[in-house]
C-alpha positions as CSV (number, residue, x, y, z in Angstrom):
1,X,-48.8,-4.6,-15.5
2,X,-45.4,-3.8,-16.6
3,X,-42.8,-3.5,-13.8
4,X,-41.0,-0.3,-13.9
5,X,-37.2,-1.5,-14.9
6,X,-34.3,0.0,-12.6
7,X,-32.0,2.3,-14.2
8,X,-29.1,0.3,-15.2
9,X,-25.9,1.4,-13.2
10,X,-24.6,4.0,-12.7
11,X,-27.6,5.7,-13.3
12,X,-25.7,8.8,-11.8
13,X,-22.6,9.8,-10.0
14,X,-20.3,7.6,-8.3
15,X,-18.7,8.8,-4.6
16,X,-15.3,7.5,-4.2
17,X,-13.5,7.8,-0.6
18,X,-9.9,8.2,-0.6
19,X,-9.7,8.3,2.9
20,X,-6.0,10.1,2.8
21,X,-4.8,13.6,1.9
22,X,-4.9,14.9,-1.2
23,X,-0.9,14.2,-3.4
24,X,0.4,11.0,-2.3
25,X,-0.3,7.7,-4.0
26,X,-3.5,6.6,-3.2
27,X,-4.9,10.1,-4.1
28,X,-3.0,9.6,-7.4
29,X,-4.1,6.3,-7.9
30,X,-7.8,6.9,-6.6
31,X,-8.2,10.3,-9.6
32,X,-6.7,8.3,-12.3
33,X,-8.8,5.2,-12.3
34,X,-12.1,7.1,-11.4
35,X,-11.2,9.3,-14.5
36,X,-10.5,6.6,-16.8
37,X,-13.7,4.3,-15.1
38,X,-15.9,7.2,-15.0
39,X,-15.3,8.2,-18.5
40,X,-16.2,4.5,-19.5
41,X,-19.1,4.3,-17.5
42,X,-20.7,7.5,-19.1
43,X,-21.4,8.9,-15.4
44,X,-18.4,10.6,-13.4
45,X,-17.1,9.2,-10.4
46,X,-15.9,12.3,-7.9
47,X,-13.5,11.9,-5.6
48,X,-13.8,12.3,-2.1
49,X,-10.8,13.1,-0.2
50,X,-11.7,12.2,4.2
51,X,-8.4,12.0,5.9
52,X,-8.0,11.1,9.4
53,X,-6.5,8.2,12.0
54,X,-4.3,6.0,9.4
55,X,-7.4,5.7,7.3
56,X,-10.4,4.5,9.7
57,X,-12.5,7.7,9.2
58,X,-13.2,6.9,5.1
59,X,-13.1,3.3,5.3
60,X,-16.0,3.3,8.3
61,X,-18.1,5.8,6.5
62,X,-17.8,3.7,3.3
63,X,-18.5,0.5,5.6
64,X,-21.9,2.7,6.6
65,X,-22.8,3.5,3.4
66,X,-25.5,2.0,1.3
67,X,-24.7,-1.4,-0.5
68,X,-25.8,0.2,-4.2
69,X,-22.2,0.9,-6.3
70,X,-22.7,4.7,-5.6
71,X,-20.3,4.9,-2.5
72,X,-16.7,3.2,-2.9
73,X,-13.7,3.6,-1.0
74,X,-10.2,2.9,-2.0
75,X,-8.0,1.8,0.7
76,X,-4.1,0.8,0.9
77,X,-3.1,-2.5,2.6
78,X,-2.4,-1.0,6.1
79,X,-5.9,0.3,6.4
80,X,-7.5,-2.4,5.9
81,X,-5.0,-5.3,7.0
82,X,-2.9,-3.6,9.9
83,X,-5.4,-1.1,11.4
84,X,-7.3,-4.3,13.0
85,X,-4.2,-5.2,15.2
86,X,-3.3,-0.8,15.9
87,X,-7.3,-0.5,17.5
88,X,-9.0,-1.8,20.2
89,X,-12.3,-0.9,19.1
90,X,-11.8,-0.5,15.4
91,X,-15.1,0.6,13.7
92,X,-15.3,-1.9,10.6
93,X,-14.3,-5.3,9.9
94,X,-12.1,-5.6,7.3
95,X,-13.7,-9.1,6.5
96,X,-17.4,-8.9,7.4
97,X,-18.4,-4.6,6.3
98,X,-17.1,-4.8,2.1
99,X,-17.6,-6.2,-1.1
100,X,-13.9,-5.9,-2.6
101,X,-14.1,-5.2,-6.1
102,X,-10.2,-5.7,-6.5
103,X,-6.5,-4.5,-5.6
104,X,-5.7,-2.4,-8.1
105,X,-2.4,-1.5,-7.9
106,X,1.2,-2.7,-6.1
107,X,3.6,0.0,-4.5
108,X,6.4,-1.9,-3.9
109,X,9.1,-0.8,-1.8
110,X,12.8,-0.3,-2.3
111,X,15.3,-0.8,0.8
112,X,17.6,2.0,1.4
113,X,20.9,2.7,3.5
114,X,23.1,5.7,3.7
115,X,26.1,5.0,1.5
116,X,28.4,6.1,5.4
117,X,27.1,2.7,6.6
118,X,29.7,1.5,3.2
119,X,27.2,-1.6,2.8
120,X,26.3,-2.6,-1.0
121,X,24.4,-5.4,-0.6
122,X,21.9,-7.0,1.6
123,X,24.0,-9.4,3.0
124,X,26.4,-7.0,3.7
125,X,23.7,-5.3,6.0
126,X,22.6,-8.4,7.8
127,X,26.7,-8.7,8.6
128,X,27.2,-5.7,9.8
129,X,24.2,-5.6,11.6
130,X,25.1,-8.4,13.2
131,X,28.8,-7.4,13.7
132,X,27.5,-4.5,15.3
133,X,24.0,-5.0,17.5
134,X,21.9,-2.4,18.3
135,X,23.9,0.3,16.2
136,X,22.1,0.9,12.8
137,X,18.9,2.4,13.1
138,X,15.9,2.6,10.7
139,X,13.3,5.0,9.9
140,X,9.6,4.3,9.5
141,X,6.5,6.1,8.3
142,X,4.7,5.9,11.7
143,X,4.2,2.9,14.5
144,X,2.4,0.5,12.4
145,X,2.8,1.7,9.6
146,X,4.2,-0.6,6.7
147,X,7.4,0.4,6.7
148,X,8.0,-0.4,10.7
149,X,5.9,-4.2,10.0
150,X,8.3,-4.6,6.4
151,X,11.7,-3.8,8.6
152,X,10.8,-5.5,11.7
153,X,10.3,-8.8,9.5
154,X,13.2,-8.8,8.4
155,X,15.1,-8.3,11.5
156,X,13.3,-11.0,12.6
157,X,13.8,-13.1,9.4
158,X,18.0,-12.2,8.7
159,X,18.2,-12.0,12.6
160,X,19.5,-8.7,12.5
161,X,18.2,-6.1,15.4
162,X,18.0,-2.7,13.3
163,X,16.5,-0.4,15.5
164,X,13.2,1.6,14.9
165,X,13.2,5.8,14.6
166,X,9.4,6.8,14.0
167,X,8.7,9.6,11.8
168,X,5.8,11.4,10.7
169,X,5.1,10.1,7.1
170,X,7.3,8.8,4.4
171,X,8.7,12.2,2.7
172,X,10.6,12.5,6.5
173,X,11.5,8.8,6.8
174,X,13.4,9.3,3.4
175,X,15.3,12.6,4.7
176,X,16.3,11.0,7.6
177,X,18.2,8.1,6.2
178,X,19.9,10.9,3.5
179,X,20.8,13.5,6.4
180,X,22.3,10.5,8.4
181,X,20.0,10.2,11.1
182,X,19.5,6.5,10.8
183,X,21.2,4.3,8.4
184,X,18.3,2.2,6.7
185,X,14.8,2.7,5.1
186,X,12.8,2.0,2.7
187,X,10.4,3.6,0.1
188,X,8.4,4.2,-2.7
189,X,10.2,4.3,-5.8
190,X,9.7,8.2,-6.7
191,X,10.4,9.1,-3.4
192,X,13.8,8.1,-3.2
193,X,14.9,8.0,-7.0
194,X,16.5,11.2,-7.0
195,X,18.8,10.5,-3.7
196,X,19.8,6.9,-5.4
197,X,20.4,8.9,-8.8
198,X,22.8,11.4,-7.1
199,X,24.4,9.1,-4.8
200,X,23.0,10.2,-1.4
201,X,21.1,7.4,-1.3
202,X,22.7,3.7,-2.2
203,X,19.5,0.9,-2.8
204,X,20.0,-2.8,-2.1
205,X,16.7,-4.7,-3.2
206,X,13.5,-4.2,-4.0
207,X,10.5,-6.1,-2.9
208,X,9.0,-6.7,-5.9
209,X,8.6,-10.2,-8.0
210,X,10.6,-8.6,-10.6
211,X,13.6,-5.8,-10.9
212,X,12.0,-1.9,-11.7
213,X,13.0,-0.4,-14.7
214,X,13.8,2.4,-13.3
215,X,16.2,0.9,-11.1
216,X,17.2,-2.1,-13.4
217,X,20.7,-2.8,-11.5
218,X,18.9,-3.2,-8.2
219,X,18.1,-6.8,-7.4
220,X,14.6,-8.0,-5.7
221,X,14.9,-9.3,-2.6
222,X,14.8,-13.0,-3.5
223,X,17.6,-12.4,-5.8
224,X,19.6,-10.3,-2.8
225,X,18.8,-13.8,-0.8
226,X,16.0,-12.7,1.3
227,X,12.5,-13.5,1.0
228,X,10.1,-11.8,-1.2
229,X,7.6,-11.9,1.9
230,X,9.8,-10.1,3.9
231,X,9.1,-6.7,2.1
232,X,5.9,-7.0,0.9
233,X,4.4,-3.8,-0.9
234,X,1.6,-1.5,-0.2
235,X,-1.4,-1.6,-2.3
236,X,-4.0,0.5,-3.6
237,X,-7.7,-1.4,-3.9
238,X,-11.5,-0.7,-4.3
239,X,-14.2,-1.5,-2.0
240,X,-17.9,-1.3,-1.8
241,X,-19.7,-1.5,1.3
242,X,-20.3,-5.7,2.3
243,X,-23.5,-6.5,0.5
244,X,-23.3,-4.6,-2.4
245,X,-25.3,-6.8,-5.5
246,X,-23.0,-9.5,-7.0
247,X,-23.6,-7.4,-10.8
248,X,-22.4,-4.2,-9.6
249,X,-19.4,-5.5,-7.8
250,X,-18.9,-8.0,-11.4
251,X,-19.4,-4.7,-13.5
252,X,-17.1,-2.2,-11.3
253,X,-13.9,-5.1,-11.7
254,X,-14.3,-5.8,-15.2
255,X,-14.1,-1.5,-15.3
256,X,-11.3,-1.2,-13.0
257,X,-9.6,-3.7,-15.0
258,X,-10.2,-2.3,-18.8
259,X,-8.5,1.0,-16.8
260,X,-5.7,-0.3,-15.6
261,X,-5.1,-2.4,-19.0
262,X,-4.8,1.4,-20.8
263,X,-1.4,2.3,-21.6
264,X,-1.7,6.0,-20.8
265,X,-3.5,4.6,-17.3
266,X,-0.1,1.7,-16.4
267,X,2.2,5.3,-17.6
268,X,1.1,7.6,-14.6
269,X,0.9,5.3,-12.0
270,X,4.4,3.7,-13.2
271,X,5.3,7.7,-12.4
272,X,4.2,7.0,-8.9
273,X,6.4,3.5,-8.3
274,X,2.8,1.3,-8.6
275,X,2.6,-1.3,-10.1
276,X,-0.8,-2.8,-11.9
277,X,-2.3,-5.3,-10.6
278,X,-6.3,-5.7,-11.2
279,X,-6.9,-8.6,-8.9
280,X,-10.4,-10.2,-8.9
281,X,-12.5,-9.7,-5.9
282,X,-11.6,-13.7,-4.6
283,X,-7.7,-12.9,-5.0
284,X,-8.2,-9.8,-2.7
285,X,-10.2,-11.6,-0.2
286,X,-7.5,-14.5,0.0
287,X,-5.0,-11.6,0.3
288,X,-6.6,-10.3,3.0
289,X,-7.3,-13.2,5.1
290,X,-3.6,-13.9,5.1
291,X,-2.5,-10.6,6.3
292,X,-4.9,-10.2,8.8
293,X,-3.0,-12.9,11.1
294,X,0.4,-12.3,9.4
295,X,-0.1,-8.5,10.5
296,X,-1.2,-9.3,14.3
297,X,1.1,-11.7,15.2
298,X,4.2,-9.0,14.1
299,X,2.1,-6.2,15.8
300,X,2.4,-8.2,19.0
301,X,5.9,-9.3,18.4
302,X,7.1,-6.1,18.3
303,X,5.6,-5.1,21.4
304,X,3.0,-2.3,19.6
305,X,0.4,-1.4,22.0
306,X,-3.3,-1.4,20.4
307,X,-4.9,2.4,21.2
């Protein structure tokens, strides 16, 4: 007798978890490569929007899901890197419940003062910083979040003791360095473009390998002479749920990289301030493993208590 053959995937739709609001980057990042895999796939991949607690709520129901290619999430680096050290009892391990099929894009960061603080450069910071201790402060997207982790390292890194303002997401962090509040951020590209365009805003570095075209007088941090790991970016990557067959996770890279590879594809996230990247599943996972202490060792430093 002739075994019945499976289908060969996807035999039908594909469920991707963005497990943040709908309009910010992930979202972005999440519609335009399920568009662009779905179409190349010949099934459609629908996108599945399950906000709530800095990501845990999509990434545990994806970590639940069934290990067959048709439930993926996409996650960004604190979700899956940070959350460990912000939870007691977190509900999946970041190591042990996915299959990563790849990062697959950067959002790098661009540090940010207001032009009062009359500092140009990053060295001028760190001096007057240190000049003056404990009187520039800095806003951040949230305890935890990367921004906090980013700006913390390099107080501990340049030795200067900026001190942290929490706000409640990054489109408030930004305001509150242009209205004065606190002297120093940093953010994604497109959030603060406009502000550095029209002066209310003055940028020092970017933590990126190389400058932004966007921003091509702006030097990266290892020009600025800090270390590139001291603002390290966000990112934007796929998982499946741990277990998912070797083929399907092989098929769903080599797909997420022929997207990313598609001019009109590199074009809209460029608009967002990401970066493609398209990292194999072994780069992601050796990516991960050295956050994961990295992370939790400035969690504790900084005195955050887990919930």
């Amino acid at each position: 007798s002739v075994r019945a053959q499976a289908p060969a995937y996807p035999a039908r739709s594909v469920r991707l978890i963005v497990p943040f609001s709908p309009g910010g980057a992930s979202d972005l990042t999440a519609r335009t490569l399920a568009h662009k895999m779905g179409e190349s796939m010949g099934q459609t991949i629908v996108v599945d929007n399950k906000p709530g607690a800095n990501g845990v709520l999509g990434l545990d129901l994806a970590a639940k899901a069934a290990p067959d290619g048709y439930t993926l999430v996409l996650t960004d680096r604190g979700s899956l890197t940070v959350n460990p050290s912000l939870y007691r009892q977190l509900a999946y391990d970041p190591l042990k419940d996915f299959s990563y099929i790849g990062i697959a894009t950067d959002g790098p960061y661009v540090l940010v003062v207001n032009p009062k603080l009359n500092v140009s450069t990053v060295k001028e910071l760190v001096a007057l910083s240190k000049a003056k201790p404990g009187t520039i402060s800095y806003s951040s997207f949230g305890v935890g979040s990367m921004a906090q982790l980013n700006l913390e390292a390099f107080n501990q890194k340049m030795g200067t003791d900026m001190l942290h303002v929490p706000y409640k997401g990054a489109a408030p962090a930004a305001q509150a360095a242009v209205a004065g509040d606190v002297g120093v951020t940093i953010a994604a590209v497109p959030a603060v473009q406009g502000f550095i365009k029209d002066g209310r805003l003055r940028a020092l570095a970017v933590g990126s390998d190389k400058r932004f075209a966007v921003l091509p007088d702006v030097p990266t941090m290892a020009e600025a002479g800090a270390g590139n790991d001291i603002l390290v970016p966000t990112y934007f990557a796929i998982l499946a749920p741990a277990n998912t067959p070797a083929p399907i996770v092989a098929k769903l890279n080599a797909e997420l990289k022929k997207a990313l590879a598609d001019p009109s594809v590199a074009d809209t996230l460029a608009g967002a301030g990401l970066v493609p990247v398209g990292s194999t599943s072994d780069a992601m996972a050796a990516s991960v493993r050295q956050d994961l202490p990295r992370f939790a060792e400035l969690v504790k430093k900084i005195g955050i208590k887990p919930e």
